[in-house]
C-alpha positions, 0 to 999 in steps of 0.5 A: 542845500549842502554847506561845509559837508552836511544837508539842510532841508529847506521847509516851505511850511512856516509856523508861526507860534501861537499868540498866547494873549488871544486863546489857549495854545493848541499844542496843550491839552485842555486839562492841563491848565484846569489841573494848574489852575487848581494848584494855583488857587490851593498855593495862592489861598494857603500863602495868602492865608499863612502870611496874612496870619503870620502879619496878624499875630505879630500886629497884635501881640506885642511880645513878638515884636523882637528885631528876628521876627520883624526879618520874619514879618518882612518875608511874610509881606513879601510872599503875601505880595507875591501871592497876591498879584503873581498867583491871582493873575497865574491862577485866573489866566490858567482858568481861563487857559491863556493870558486874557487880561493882556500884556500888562498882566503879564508884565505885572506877574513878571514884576511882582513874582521878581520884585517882591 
């Protein structure tokens, strides 16, 4: 088919993409999410763990109760929110290899990775 001076080529052959909600996609190796989903759990348990601490120190120890460190302590439930939904879900579907638990939890990673 010629238009305005250049070829195209028609192709009979239509891909249609991969669903990522029902298997792991084929143009990805296997080990790639295995190796993801290692990194995933050692972010994840680190930030979940560093801001629970963070939380905890200042919940007891009155003194650091100071204006500054309550923005701190904001950034620390926010990160430990994000971590808990966005990097669970992130490090179970890339375990598995593909989003088994759905769109909501897709939506949910999205929500919670951009909200918090």
């Amino acid at each position: 088919m010629e238009s305005f001076g250049s070829s195209v080529t028609e192709s009979t052959d239509i891909t249609t993409p991969d669903d990522p909600f029902s298997g792991p996609l084929k143009s990805v190796a296997p080990w790639n999410y295995t190796f993801l989903a290692c990194l995933m759990f050692i972010v994840t348990s680190l930030s979940i763990t560093e801001n629970f601490t963070v939380m905890l120190v200042t919940f007891r120890f009155k003194q650091l109760r100071k204006p500054l460190n309550y923005i701190i302590v904001n950034l620390s439930v926010a990160d430990f929110l994000v971590s808990l939904t966005g990097g669970t879900i992130s490090f179970l579907t890339n375990a598995r290899g593909y989003f088994f638990l759905g769109i909501w939890a897709c939506v949910l990673e999205g929500f919670a990775v951009t909200f918090f």
